[in-house]
LUMLODO-912085 format. One record per residue: residue number from 1; residue in one letter; x, y, z of N, C-alpha, C, O, CB in turn. Coordinates in steps of 0.02 Angstrom, whole numbers. Glycine has a CB too. Example, Ala and Ser with C-alpha at 12.3 -4.5 7.8 and 13.67 -1.06 7.14 Angstrom:
<rs>
(1 "A" (660 -284 390) (615 -225 390) (660 -165 390) (712 -166 423) (565 -224 452)) (2 "S" (642 -112 354) (684 -53 357) (645 2 394) (670 57 402) (704 -30 286)) 
</rs>
This chain:
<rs>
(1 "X" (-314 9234 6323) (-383 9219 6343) (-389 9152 6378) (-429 9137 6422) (-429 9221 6282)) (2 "X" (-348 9120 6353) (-363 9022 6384) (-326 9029 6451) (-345 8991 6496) (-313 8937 6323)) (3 "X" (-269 9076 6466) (-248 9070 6540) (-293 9113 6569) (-302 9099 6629) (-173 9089 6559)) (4 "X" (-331 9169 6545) (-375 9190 6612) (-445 9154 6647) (-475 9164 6700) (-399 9257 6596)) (5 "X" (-456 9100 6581) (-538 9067 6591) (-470 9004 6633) (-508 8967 6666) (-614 9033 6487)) (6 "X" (-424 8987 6642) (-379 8943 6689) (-388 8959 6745) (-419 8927 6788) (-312 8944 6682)) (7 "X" (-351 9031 6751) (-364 9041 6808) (-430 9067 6847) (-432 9075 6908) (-325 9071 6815)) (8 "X" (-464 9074 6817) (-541 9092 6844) (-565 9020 6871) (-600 9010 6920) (-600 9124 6776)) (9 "X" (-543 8982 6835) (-588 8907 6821) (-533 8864 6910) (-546 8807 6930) (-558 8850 6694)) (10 "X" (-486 8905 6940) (-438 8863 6987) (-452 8921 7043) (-424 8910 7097) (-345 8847 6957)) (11 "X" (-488 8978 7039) (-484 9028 7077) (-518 9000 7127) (-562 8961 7108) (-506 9089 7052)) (12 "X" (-511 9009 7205) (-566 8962 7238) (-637 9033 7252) (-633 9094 7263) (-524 8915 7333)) (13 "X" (-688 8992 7245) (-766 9018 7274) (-757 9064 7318) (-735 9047 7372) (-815 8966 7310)) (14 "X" (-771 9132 7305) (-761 9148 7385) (-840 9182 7393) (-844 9237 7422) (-682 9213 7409)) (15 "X" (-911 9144 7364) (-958 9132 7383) (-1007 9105 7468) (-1052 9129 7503) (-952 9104 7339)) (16 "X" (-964 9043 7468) (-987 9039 7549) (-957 9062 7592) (-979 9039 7645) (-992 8985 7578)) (17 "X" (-912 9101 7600) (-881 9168 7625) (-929 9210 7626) (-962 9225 7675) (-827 9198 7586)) (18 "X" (-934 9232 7566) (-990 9295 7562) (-1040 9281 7610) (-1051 9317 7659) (-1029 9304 7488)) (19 "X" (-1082 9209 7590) (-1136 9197 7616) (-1129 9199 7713) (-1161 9227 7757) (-1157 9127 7578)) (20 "X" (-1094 9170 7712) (-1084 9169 7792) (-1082 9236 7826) (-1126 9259 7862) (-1015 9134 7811)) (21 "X" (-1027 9265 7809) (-1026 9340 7827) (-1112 9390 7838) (-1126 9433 7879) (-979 9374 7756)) (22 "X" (-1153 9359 7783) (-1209 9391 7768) (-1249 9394 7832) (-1266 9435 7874) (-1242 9359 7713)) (23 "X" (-1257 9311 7817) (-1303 9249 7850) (-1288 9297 7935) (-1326 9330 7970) (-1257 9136 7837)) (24 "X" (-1220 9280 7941) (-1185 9330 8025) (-1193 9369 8022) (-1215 9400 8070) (-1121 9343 8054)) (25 "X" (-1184 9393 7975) (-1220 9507 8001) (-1294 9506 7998) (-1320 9550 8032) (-1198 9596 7920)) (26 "X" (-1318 9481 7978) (-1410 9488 7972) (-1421 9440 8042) (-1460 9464 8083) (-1459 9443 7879)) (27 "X" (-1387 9368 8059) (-1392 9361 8131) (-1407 9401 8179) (-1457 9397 8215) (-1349 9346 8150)) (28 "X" (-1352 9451 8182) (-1299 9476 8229) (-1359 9551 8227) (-1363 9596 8268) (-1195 9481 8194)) (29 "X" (-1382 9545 8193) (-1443 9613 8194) (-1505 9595 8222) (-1530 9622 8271) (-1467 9641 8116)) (30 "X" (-1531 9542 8183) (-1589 9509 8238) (-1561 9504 8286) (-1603 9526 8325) (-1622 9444 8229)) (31 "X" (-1515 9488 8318) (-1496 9455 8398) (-1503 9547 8414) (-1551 9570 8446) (-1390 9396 8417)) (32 "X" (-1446 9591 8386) (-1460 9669 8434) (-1527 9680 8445) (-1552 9682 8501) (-1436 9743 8396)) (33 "X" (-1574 9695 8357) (-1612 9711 8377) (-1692 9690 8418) (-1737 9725 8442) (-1602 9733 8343)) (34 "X" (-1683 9605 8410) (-1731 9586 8451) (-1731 9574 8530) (-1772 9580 8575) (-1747 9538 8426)) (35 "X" (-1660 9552 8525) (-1641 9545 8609) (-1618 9584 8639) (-1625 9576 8699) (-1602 9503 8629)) (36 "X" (-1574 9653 8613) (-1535 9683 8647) (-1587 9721 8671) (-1612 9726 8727) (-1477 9711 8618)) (37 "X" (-1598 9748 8612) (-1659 9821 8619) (-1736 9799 8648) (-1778 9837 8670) (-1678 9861 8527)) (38 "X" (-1740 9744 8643) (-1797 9723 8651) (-1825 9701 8696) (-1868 9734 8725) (-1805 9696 8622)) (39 "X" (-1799 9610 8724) (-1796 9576 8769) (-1762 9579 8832) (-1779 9562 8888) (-1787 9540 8746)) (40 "X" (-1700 9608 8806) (-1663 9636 8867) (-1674 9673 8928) (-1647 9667 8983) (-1628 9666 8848)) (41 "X" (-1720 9716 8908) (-1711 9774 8936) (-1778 9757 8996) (-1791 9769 9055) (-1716 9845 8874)) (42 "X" (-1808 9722 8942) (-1855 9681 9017) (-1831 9642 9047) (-1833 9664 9104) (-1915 9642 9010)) (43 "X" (-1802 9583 9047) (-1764 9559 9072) (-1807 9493 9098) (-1782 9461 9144) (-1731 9605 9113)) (44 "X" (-1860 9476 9075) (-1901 9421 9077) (-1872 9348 9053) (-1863 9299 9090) (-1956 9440 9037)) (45 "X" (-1860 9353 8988) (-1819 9308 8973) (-1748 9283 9008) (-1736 9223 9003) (-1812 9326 8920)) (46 "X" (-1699 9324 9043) (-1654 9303 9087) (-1670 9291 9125) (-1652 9236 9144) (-1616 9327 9102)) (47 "X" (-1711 9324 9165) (-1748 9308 9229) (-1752 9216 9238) (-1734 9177 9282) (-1835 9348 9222)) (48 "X" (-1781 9209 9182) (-1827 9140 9197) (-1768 9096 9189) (-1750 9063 9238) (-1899 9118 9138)) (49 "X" (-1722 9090 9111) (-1670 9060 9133) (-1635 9054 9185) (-1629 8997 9208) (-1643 9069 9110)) (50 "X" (-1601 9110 9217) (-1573 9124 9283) (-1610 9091 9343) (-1575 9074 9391) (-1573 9198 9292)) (51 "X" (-1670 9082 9344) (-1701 9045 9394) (-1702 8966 9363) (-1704 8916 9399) (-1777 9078 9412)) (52 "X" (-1702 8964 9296) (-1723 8880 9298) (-1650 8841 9299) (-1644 8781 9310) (-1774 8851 9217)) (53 "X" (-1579 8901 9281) (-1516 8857 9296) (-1503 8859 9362) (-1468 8810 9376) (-1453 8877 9260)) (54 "X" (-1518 8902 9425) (-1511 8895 9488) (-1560 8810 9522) (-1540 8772 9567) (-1541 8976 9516)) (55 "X" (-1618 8804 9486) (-1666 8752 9513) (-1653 8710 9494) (-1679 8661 9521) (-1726 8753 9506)) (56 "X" (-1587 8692 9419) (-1572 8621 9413) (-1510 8609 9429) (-1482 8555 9419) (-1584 8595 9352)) (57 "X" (-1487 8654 9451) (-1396 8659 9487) (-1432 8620 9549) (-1433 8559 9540) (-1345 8764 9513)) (58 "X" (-1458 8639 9601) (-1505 8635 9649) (-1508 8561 9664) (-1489 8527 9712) (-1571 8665 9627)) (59 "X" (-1542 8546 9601) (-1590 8478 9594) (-1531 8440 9571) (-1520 8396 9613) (-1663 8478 9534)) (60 "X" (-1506 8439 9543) (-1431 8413 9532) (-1393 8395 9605) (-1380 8338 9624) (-1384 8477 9491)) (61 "X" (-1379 8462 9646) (-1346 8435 9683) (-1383 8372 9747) (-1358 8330 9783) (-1314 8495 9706)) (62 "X" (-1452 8394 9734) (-1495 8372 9803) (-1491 8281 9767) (-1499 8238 9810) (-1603 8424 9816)) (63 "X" (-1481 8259 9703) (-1480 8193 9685) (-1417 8153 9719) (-1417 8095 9740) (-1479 8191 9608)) (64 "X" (-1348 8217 9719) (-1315 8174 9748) (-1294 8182 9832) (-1241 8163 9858) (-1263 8170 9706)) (65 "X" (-1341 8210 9859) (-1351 8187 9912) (-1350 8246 9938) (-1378 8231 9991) (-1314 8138 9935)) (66 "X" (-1337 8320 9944) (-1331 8364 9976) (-1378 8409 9987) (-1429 8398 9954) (-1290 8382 9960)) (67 "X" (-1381 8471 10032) (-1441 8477 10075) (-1453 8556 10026) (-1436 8600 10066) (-1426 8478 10180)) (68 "X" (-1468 8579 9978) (-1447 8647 9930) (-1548 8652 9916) (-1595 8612 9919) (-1372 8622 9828)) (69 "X" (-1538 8720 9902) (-1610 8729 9846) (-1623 8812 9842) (-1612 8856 9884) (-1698 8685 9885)) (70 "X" (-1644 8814 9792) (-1664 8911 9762) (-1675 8941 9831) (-1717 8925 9873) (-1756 8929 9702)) (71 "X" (-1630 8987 9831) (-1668 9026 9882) (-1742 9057 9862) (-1768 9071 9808) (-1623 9084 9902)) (72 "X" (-1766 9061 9937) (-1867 9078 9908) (-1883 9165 9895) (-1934 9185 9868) (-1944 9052 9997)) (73 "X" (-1835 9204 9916) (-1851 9263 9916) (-1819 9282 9823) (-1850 9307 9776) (-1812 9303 9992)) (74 "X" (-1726 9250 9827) (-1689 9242 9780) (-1693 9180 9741) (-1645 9144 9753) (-1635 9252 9802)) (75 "X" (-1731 9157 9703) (-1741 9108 9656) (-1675 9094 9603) (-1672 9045 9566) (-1807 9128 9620)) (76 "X" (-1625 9148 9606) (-1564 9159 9573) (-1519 9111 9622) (-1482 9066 9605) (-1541 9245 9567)) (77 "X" (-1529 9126 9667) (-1487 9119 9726) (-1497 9041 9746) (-1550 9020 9769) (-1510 9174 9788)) (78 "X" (-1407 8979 9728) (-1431 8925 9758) (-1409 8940 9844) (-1387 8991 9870) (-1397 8855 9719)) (79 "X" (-1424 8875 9871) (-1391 8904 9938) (-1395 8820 9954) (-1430 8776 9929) (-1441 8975 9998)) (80 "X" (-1334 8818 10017) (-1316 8739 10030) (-1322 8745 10093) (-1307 8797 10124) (-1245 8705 10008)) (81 "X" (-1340 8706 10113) (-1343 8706 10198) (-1351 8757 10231) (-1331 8764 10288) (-1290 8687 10230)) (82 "X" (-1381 8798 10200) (-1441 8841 10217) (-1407 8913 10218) (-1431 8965 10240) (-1479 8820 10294)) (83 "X" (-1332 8901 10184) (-1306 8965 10169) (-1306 8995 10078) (-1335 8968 10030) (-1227 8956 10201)) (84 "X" (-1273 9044 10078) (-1277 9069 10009) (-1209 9032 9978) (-1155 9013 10001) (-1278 9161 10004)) (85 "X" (-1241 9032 9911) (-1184 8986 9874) (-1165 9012 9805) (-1108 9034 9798) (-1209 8908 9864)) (86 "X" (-1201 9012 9760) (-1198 9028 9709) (-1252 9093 9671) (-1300 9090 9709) (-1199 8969 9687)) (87 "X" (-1264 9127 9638) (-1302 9169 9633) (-1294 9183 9548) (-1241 9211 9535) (-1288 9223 9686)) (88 "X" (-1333 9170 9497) (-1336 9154 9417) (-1362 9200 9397) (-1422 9212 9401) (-1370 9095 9389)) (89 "X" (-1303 9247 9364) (-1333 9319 9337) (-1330 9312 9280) (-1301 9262 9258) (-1302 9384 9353)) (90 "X" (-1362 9363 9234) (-1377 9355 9169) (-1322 9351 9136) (-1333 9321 9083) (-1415 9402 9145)) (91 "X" (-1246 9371 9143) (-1184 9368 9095) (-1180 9268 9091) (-1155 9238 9043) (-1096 9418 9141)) (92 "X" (-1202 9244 9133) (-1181 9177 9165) (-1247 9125 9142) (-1243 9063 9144) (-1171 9186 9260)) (93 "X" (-1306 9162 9120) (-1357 9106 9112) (-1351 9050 9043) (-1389 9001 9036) (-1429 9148 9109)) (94 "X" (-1293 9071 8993) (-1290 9038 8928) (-1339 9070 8892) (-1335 9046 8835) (-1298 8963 8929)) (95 "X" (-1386 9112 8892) (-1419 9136 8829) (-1390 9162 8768) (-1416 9158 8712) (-1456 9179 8844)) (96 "X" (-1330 9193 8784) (-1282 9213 8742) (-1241 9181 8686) (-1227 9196 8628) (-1249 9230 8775)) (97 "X" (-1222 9114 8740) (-1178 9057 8718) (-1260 9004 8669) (-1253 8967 8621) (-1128 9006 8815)) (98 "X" (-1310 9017 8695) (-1367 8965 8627) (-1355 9016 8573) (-1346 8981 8523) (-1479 8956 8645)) (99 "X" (-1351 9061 8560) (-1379 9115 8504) (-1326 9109 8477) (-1336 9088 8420) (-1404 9191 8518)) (100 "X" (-1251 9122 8492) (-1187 9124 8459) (-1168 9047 8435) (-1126 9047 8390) (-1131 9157 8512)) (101 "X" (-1194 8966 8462) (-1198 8935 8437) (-1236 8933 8383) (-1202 8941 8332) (-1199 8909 8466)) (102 "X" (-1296 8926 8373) (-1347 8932 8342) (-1318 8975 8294) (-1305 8944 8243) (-1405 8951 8379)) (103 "X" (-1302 9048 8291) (-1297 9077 8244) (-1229 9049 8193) (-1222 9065 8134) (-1297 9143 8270)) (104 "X" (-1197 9017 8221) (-1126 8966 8200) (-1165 8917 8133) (-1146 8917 8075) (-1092 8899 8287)) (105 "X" (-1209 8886 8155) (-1223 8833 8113) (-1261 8844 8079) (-1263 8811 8027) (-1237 8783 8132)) (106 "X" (-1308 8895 8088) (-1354 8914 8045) (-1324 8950 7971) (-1346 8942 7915) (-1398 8961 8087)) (107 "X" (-1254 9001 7999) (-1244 9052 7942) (-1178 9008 7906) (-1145 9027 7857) (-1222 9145 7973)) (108 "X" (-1169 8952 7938) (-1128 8911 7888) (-1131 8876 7822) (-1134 8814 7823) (-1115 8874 7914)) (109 "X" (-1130 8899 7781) (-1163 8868 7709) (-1136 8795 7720) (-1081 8778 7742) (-1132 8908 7625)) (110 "X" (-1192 8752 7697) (-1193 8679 7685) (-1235 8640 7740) (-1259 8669 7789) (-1117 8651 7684)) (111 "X" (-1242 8570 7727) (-1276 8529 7801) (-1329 8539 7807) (-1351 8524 7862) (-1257 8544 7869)) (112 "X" (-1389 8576 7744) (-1462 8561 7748) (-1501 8592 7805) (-1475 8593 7860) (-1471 8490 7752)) (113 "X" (-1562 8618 7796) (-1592 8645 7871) (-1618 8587 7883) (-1651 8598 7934) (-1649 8709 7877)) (114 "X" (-1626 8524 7868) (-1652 8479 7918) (-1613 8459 7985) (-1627 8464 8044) (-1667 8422 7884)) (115 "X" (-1552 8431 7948) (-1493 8443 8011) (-1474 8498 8048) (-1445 8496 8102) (-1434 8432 7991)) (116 "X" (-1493 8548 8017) (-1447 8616 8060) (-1505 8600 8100) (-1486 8576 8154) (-1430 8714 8025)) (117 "X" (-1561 8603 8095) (-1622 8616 8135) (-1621 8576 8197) (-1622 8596 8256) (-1686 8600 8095)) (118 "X" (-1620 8490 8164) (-1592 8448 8223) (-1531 8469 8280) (-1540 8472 8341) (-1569 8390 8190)) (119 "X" (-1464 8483 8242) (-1407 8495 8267) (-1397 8559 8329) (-1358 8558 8376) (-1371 8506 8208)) (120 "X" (-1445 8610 8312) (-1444 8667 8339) (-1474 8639 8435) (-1436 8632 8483) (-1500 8724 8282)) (121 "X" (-1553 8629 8434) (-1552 8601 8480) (-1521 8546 8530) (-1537 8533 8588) (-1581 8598 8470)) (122 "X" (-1462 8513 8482) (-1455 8424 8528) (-1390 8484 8550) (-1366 8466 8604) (-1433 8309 8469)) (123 "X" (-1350 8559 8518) (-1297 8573 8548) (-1323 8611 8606) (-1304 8604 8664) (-1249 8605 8505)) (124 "X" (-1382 8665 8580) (-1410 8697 8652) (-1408 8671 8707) (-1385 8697 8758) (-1469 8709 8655)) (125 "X" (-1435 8611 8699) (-1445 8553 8750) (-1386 8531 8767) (-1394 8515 8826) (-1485 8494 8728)) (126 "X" (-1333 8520 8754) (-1265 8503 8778) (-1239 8554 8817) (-1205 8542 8867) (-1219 8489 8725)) (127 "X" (-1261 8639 8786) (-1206 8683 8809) (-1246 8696 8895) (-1212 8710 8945) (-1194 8767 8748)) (128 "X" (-1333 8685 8894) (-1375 8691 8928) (-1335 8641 9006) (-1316 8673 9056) (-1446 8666 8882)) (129 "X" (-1329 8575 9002) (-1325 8526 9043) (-1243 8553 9056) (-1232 8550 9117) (-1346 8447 9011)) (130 "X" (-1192 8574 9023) (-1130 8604 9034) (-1142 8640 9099) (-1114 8631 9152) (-1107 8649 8975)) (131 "X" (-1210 8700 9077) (-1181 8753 9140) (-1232 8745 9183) (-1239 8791 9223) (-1169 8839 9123)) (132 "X" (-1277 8689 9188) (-1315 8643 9254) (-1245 8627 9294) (-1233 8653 9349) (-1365 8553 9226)) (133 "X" (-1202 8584 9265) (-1136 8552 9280) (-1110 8622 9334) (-1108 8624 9395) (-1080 8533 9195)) (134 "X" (-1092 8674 9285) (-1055 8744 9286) (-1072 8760 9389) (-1035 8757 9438) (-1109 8820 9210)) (135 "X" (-1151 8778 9380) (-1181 8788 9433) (-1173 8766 9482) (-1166 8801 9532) (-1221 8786 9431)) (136 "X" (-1172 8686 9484) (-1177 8645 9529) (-1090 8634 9584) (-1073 8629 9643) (-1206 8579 9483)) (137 "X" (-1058 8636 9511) (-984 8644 9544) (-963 8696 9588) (-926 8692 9637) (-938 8650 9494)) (138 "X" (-1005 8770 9555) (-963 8823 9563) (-1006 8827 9653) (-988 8861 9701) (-971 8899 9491)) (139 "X" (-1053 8790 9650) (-1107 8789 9727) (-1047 8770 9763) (-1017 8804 9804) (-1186 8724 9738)) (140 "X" (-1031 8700 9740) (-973 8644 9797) (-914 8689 9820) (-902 8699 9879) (-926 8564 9749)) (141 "X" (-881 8715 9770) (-841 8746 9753) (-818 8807 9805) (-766 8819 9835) (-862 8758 9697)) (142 "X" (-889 8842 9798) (-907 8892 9861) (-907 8874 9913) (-871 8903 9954) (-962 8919 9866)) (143 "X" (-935 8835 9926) (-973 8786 9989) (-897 8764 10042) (-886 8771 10102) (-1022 8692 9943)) (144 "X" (-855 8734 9983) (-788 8702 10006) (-722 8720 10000) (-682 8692 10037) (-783 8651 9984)) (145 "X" (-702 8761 9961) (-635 8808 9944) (-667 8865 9927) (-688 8860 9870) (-581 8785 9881)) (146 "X" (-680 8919 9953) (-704 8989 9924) (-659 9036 9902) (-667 9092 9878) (-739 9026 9969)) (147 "X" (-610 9004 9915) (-521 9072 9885) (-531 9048 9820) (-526 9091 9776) (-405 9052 9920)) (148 "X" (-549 8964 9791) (-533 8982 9708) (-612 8986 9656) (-629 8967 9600) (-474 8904 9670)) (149 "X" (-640 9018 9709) (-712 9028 9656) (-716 9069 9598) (-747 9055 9547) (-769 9058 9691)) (150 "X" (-672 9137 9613) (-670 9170 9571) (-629 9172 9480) (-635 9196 9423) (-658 9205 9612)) (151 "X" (-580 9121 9527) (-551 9079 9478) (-589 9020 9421) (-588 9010 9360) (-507 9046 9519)) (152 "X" (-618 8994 9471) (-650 8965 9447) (-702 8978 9394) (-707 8953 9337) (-663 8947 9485)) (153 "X" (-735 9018 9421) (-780 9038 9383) (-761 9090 9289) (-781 9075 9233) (-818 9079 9444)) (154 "X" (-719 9147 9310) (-697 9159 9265) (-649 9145 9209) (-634 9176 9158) (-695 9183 9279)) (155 "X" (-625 9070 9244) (-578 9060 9183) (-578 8980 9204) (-548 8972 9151) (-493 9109 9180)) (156 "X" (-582 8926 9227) (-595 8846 9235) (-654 8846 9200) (-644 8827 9142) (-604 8811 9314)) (157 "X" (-728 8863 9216) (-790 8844 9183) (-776 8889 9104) (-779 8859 9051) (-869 8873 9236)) (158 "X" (-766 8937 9105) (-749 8981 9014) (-723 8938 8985) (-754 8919 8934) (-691 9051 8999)) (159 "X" (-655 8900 9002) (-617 8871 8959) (-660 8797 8918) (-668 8776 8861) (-549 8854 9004)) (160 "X" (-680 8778 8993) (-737 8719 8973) (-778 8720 8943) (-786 8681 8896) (-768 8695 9008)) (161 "X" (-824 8771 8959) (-896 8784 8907) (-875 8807 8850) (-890 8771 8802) (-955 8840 8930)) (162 "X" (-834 8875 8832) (-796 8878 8745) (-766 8823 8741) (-776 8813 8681) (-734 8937 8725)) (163 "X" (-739 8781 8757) (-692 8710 8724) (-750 8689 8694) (-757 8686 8633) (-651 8642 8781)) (164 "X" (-810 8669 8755) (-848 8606 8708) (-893 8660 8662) (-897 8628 8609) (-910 8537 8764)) (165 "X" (-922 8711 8652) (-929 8741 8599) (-898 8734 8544) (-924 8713 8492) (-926 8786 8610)) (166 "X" (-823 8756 8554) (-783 8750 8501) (-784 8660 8473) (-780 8645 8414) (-706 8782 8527)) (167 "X" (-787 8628 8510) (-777 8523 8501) (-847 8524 8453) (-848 8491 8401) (-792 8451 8608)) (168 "X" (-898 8560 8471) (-956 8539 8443) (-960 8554 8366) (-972 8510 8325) (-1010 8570 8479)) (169 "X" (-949 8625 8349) (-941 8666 8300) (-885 8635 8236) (-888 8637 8174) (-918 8731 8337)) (170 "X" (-837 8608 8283) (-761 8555 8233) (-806 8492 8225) (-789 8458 8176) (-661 8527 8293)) (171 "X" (-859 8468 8261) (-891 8413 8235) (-921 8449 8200) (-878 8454 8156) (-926 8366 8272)) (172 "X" (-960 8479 8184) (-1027 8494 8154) (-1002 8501 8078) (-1030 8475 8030) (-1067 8568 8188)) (173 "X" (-935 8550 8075) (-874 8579 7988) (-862 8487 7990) (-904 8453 7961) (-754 8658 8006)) (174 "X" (-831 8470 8009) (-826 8404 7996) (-866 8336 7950) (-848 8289 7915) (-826 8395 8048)) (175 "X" (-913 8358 7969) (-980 8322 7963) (-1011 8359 7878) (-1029 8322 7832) (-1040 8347 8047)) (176 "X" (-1010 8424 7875) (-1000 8453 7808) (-1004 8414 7745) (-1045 8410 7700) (-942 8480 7808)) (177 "X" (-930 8381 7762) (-915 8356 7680) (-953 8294 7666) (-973 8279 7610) (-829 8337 7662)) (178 "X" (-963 8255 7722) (-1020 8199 7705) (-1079 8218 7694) (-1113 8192 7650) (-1032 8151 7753)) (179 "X" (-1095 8255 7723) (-1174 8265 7705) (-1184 8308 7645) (-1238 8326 7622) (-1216 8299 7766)) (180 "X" (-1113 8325 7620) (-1121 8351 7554) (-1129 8315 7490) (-1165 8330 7442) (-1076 8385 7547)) (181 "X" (-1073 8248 7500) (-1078 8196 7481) (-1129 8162 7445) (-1142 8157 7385) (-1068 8175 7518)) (182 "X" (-1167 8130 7524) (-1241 8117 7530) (-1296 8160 7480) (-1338 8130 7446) (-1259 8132 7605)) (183 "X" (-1292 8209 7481) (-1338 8257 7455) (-1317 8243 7374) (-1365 8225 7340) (-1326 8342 7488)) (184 "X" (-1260 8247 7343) (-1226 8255 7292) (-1231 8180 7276) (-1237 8180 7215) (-1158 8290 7300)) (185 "X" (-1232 8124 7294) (-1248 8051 7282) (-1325 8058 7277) (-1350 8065 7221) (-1220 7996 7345)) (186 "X" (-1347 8057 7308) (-1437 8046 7308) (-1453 8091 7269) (-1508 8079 7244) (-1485 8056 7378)) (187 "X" (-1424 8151 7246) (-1446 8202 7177) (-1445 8165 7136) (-1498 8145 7112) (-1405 8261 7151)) (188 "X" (-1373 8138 7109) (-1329 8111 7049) (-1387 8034 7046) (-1405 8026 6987) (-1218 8094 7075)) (189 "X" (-1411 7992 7081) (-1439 7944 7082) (-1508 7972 7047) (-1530 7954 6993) (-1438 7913 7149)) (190 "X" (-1539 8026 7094) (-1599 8041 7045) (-1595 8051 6987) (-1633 8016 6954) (-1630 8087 7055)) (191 "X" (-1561 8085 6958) (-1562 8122 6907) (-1543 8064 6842) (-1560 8068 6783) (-1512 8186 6921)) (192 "X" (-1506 8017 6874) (-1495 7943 6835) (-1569 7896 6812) (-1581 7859 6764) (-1447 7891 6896)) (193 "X" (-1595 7911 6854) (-1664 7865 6849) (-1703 7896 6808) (-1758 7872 6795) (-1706 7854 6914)) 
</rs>
């Protein structure tokens, strides 16, 4: 009896396992069934992204000096010197890449919803200004070597935007054990007083 309450007592948790898994399949259902089935199919929501990453690729490039802006018929469509350049379809707008972040930190047990809450947006916003970056290059890119766009695009910008996904996410597990800490100190302090 005393070696099985041993080994029960050394067995590790496989609780936030559970939970995560959950937390990700009940995600992963809201995301089908609100966006796939839902939002998708209108296509309103890409739409507008798809036009507002073409207008700051755009605006991006026109800061550093070059002559680019939405096409007016194609609002998808940047164009540079008055030709076609880039064109931001829905596989490419990052809506995919916020939700699969987002759903990362959210279904991760630990780190409080005040932080996840904070954290979620300051990464959106990182992965957001990434593929402003993404756009703007893949314009030049076009504009000035057009043999390695395709390259470019499917596997130079992927590697980049999943890297810093992945950089963000190894900060975020990282960050974990302190703020578990924290939480577990400022408990232990109350509960003293």
């Amino acid at each position: 009896m005393l070696a099985t309450s041993t080994i029960s007592a050394t067995a590790p948790d496989r609780r936030p396992l559970g939970r995560f898994l959950l937390v990700a399949g009940g995600l992963y259902l809201l995301w089908f069934f609100g966006y796939e089935r839902t939002l998708a199919p209108a296509g309103h929501l890409d739409e507008a992204l798809s036009r507002n990453l073409a207008a700051a690729g755009s605006g991006l490039l026109r800061l550093l000096g070059f002559a680019t802006w939405p096409d007016a018929a194609q609002p998808r469509l940047l164009r540079m010197d008055g030709l076609p350049g880039v064109w931001v379809g829905d596989p490419c707008n990052g809506l995919v890449l916020y939700a699969l972040f987002a759903g990362f930190v959210l279904a991760l047990p630990g780190g409080g919803w005040r932080r996840k809450l904070a954290f979620i947006p300051a990464g959106i916003g990182v992965i957001y200004l990434l593929n402003v970056l993404r756009v703007a290059a893949l314009a030049l890119n076009h504009h000035y070597y057009r043999q390695s766009v395709e390259f470019n695009h499917h596997y130079t910008f992927t590697f980049v935007v999943y890297g810093a996904i992945l950089l963000l996410w190894a900060w975020w597990v990282r960050q974990l054990p302190r703020a578990a800490a924290v939480e577990f100190s400022s408990t232990t302090a109350a509960a003293a007083r």
